[in-house]
N, CA, C and O atoms as a DFTB+ gen file, in Angstrom:
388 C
 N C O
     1  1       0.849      -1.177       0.000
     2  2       0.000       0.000       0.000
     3  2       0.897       1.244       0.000
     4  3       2.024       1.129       0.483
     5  1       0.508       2.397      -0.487
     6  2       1.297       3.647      -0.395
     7  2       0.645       4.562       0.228
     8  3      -0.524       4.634       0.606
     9  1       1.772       5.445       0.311
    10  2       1.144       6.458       1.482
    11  2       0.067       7.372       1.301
    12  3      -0.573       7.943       2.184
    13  1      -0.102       7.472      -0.258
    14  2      -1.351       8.252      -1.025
    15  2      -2.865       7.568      -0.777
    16  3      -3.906       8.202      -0.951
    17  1      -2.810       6.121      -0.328
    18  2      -3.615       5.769       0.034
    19  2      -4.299       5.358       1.018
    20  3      -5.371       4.753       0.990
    21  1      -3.477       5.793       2.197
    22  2      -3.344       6.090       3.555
    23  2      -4.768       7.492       4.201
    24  3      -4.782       8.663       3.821
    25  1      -5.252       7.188       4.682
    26  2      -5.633       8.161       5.243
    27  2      -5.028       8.879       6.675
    28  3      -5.021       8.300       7.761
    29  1      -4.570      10.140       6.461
    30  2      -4.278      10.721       7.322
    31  2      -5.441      12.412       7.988
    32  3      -6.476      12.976       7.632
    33  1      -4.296      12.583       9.184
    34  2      -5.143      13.875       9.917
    35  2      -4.878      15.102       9.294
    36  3      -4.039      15.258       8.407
    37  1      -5.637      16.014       9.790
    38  2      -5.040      17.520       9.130
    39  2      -3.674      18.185       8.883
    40  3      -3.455      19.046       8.032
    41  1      -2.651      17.584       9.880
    42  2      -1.420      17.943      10.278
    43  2      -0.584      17.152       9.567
    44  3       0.605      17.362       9.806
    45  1      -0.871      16.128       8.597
    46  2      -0.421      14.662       8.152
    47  2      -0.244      13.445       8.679
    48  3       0.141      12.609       7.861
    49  1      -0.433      12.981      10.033
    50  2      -0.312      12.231      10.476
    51  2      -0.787      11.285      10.202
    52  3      -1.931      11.495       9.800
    53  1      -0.492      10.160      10.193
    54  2      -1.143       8.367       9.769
    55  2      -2.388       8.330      10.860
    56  3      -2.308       8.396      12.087
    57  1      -3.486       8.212      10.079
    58  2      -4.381       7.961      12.036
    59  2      -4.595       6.216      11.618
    60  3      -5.501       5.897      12.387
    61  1      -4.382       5.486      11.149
    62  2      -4.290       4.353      11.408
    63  2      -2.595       3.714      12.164
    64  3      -1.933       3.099      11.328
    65  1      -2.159       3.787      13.091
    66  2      -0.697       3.296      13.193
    67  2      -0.173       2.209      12.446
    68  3       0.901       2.160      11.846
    69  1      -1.363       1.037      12.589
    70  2      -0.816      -0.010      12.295
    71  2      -0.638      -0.431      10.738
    72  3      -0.147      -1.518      10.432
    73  1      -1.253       0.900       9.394
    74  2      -0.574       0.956       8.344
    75  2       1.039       1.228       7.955
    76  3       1.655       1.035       6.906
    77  1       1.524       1.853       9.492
    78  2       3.001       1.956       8.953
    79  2       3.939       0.902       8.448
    80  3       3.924      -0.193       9.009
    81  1       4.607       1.081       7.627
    82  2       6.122       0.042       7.595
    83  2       7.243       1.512       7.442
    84  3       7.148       2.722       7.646
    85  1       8.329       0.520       6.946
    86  2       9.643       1.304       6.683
    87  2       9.362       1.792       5.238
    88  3      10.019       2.745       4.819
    89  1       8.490       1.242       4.500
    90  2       8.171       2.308       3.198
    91  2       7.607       3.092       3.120
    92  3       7.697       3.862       2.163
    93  1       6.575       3.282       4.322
    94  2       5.391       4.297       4.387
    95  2       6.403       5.185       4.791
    96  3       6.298       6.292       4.261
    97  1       7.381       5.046       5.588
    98  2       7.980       6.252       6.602
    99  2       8.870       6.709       5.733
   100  3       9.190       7.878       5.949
   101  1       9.572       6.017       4.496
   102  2      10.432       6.651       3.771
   103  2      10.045       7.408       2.853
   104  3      10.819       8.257       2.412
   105  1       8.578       7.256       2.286
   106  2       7.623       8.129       2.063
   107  2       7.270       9.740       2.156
   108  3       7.244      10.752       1.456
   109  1       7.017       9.284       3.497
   110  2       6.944      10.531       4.594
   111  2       7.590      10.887       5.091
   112  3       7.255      11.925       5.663
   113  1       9.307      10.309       5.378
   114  2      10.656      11.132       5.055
   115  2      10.808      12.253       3.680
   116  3      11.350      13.355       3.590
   117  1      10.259      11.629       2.956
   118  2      11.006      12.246       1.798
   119  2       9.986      13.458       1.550
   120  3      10.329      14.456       0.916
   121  1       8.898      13.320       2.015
   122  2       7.561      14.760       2.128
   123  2       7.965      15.626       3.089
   124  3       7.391      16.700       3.264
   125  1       9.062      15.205       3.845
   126  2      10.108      16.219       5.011
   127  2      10.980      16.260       4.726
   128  3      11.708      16.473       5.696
   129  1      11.739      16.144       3.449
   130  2      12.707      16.435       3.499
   131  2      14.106      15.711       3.811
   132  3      15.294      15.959       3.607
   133  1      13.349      14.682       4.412
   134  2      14.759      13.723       5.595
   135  2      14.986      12.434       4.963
   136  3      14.127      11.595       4.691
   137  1      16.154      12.374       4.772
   138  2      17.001      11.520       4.565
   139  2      17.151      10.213       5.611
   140  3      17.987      10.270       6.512
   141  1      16.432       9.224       5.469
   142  2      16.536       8.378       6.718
   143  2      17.844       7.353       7.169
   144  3      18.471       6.951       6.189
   145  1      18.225       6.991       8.162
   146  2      18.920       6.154       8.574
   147  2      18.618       5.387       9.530
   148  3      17.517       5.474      10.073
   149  1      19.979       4.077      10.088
   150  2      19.326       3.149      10.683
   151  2      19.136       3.821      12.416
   152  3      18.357       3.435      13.287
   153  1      20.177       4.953      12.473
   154  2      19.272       5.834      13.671
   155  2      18.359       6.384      13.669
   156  3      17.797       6.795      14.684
   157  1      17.866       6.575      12.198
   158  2      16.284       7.379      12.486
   159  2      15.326       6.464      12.466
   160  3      14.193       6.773      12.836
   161  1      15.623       5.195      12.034
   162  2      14.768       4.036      12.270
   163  2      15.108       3.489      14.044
   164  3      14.353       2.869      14.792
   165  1      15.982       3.805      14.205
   166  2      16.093       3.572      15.983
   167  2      15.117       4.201      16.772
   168  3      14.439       3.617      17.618
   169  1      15.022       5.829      16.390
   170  2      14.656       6.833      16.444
   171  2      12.935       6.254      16.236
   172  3      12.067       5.783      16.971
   173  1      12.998       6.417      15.580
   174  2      11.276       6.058      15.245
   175  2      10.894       4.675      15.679
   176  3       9.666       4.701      15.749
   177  1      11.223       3.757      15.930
   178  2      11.012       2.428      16.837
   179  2      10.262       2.544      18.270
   180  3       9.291       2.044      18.837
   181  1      11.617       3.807      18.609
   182  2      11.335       4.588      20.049
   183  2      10.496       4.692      20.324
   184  3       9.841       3.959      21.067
   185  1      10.054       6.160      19.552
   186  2       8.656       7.062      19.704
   187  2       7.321       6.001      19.113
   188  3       6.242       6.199      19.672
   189  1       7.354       4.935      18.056
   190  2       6.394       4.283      18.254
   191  2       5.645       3.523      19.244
   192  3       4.445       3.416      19.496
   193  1       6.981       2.904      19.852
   194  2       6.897       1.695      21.392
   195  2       6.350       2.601      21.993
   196  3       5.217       2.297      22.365
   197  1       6.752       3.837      22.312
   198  2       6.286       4.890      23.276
   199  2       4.702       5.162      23.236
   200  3       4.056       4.885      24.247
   201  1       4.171       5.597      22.317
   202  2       2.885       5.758      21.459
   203  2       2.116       4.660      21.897
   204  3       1.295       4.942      22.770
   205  1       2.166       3.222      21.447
   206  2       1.708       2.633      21.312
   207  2       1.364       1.663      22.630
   208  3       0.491       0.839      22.904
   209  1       2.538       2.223      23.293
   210  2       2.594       1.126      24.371
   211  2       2.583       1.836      25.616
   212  3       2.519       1.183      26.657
   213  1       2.648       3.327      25.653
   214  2       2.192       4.027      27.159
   215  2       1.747       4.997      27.284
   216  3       2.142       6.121      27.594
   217  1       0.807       4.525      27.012
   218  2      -0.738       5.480      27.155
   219  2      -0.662       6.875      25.438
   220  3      -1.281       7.910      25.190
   221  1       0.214       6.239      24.837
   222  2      -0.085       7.857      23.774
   223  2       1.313       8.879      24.355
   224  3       1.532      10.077      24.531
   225  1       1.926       7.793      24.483
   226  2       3.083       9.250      25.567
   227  2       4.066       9.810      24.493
   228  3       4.815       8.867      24.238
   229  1       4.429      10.893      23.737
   230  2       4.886      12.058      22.862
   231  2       6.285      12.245      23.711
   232  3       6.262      13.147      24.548
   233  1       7.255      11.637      23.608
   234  2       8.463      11.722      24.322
   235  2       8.916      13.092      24.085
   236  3       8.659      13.179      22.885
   237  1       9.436      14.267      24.428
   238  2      10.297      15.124      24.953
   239  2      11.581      14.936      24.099
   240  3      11.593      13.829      23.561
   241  1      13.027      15.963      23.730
   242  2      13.922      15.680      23.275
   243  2      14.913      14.910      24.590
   244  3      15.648      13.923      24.595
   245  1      14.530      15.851      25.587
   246  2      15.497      15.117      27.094
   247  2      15.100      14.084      27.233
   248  3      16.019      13.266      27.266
   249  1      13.704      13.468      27.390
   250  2      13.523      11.713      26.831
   251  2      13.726      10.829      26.690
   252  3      13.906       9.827      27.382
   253  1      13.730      11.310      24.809
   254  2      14.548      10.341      23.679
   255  2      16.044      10.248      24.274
   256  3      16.614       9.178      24.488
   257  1      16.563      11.442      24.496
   258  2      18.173      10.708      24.867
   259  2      18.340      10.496      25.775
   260  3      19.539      10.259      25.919
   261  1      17.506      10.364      27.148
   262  2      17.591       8.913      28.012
   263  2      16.836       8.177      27.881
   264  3      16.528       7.637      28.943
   265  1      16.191       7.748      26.825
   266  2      15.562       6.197      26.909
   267  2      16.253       5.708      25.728
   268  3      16.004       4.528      25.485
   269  1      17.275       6.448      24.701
   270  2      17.704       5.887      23.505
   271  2      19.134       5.629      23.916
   272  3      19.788       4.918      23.153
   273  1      19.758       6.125      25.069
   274  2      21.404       6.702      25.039
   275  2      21.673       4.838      24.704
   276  3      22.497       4.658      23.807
   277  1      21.080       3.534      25.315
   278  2      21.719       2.353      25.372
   279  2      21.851       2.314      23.414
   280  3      22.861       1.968      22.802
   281  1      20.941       2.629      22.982
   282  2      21.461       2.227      21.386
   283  2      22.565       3.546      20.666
   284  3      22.603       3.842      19.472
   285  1      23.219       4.046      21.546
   286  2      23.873       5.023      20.838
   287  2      24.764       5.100      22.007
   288  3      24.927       6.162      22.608
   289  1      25.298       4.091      22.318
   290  2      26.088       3.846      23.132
   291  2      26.712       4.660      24.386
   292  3      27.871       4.956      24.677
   293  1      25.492       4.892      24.992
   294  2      25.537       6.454      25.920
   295  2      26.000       7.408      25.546
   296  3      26.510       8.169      26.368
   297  1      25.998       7.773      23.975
   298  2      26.905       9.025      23.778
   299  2      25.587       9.927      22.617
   300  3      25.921      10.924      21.977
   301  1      24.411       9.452      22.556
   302  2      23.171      10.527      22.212
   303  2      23.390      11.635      22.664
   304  3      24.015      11.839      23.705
   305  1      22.765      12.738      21.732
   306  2      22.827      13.729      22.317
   307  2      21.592      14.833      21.386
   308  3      21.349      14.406      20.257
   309  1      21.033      15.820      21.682
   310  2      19.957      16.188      21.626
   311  2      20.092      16.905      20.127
   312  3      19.135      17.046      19.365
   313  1      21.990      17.497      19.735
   314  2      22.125      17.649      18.685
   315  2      21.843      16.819      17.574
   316  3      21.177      17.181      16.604
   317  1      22.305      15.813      17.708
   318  2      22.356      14.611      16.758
   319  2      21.168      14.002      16.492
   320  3      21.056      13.309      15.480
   321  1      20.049      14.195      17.432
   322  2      18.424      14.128      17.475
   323  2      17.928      14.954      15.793
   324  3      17.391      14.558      14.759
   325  1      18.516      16.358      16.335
   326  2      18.222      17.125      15.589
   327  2      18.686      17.367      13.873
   328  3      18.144      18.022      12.983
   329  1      20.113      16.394      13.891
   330  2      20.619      15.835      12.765
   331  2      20.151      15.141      12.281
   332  3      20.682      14.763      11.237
   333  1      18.973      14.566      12.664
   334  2      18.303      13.600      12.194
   335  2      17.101      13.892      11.547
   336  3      16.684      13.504      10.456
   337  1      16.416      14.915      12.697
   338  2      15.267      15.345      12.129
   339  2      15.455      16.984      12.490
   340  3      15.343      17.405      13.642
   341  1      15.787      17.925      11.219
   342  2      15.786      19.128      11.947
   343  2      14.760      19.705      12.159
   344  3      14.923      20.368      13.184
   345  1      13.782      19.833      11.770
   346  2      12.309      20.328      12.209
   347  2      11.601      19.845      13.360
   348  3      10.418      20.101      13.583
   349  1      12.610      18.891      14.345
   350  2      12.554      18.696      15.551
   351  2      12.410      17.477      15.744
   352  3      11.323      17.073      15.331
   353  1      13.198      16.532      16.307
   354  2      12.442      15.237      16.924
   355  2      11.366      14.683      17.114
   356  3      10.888      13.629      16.695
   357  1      10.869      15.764      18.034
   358  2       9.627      15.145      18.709
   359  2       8.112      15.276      17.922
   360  3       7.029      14.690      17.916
   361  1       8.722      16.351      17.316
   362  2       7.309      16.474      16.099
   363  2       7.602      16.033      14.654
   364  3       6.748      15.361      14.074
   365  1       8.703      16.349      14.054
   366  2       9.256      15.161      12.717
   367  2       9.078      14.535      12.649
   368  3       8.148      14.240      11.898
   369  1       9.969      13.324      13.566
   370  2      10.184      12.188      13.596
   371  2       8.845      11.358      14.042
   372  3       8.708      10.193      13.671
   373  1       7.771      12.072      14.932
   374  2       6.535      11.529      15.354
   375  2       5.823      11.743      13.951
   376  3       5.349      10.722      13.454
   377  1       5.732      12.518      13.489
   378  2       5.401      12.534      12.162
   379  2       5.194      11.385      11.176
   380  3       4.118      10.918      10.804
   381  1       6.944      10.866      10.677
   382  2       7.267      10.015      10.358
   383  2       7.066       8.706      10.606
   384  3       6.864       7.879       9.716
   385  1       7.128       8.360      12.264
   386  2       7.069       7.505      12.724
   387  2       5.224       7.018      12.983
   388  3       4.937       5.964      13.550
């Protein structure tokens, strides 16, 4: 399925979650601009588990880099968040994700 046939919210968001894969999101990387990698797929793993699995919870940038620092070998950092997604982490990458 593609992302054109996706229904989303006013803001773009997927309101079905469970249509995502890694093609939908590279998709909707590329409608932002962003270039994905296997940290922004780390990255977006995150904020999904998060979403999906406690209560709807929208992680924070201070957060993501303590609940991500173990896959980035304690050395995350809020810049490199932002290298990832510059239009912000927490709203990009939720975007995406």
């Amino acid at each position: 399925m593609a992302l054109a046939d996706l229904e989303r919210d006013a803001h773009g968001y997927l309101v079905d979650l469970n249509a995502w894969n890694e093609d939908i999101a590279a998709e909707l990387a590329e409608e932002e601009g962003v270039n994905l990698t296997e940290d922004s797929f780390k990255l977006m793993n995150f904020l999904r588990d998060e979403y999906i699995n406690n209560n709807a919870n929208q992680p924070n940038e201070r957060n993501m880099v303590k609940g991500l620092k173990g896959d980035w070998d304690g050395k995350l950092t809020t810049k490199e968040l932002y290298a990832l997604f510059p239009k912000g982490p927490a709203k990009q990458a939720g975007k995406v994700a």
